[in-house]
C-alpha positions in Angstrom: -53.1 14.2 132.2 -51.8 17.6 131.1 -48.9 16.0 128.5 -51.9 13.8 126.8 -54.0 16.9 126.7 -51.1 19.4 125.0 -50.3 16.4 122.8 -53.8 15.7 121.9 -53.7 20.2 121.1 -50.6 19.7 119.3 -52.0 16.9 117.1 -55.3 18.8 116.5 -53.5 21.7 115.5 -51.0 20.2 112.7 -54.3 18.7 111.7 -56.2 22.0 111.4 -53.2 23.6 109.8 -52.9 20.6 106.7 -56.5 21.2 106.5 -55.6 24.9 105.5 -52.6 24.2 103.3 -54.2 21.3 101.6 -57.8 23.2 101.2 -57.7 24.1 97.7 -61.0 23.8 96.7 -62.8 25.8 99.3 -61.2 28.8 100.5 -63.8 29.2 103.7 -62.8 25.9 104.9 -59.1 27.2 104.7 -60.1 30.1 106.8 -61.8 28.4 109.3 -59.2 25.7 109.9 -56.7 28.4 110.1 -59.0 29.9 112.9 -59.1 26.7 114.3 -54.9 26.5 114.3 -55.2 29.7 116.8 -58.0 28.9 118.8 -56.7 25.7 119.4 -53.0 27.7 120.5 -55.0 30.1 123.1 -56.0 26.6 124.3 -52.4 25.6 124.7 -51.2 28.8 126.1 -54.3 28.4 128.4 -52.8 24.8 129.7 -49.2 26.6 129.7 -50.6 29.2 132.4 -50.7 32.1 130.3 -54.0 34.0 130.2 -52.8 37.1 129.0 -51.4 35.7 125.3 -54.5 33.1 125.9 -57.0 35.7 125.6 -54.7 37.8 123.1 -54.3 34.9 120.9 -58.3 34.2 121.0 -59.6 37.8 120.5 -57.0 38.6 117.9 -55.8 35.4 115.5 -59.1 33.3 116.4 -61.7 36.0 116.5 -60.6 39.2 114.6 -58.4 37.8 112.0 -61.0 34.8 111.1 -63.3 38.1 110.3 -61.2 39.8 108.6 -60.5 37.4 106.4 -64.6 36.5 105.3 -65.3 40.4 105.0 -62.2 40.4 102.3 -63.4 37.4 100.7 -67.0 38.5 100.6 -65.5 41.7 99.4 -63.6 40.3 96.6 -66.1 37.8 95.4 -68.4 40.8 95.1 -66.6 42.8 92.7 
């Protein structure tokens, strides 16, 4: 069960991170499929028995960088 389930993660993840690339046209969809690409990692480190970079990788490249990157966008589309 735990292959299928990092292999399922894996596949979610390349998925998430074409939908990023390839997002041209809209620029919050980018951001929030590159949010996806790291929650879905704290997943897999989750399944790989590490909590620590788990809950690193979630509060930092899910949570705080996914921010960061709307507050600069709503600050540039402002000016």
């Amino acid at each position: 069960m735990l292959p299928a389930m990092g292999l399922l993660l894996s596949a979610a993840m390349l998925v998430a991170a074409l939908m990023a690339v390839r997002g041209r046209r809209s620029l919050p969809i980018s951001i929030l499929a590159a949010g996806l690409v790291s929650l879905l990692a704290s997943v897999q480190f989750l399944l790989l028995a590490a909590p620590d970079v788990a809950m690193t990788e979630a509060a930092i490249g899910s949570g705080l960088t996914t921010f960061l990157f709307f507050f600069i966008l709503a600050r540039v589309r402002h000016d």
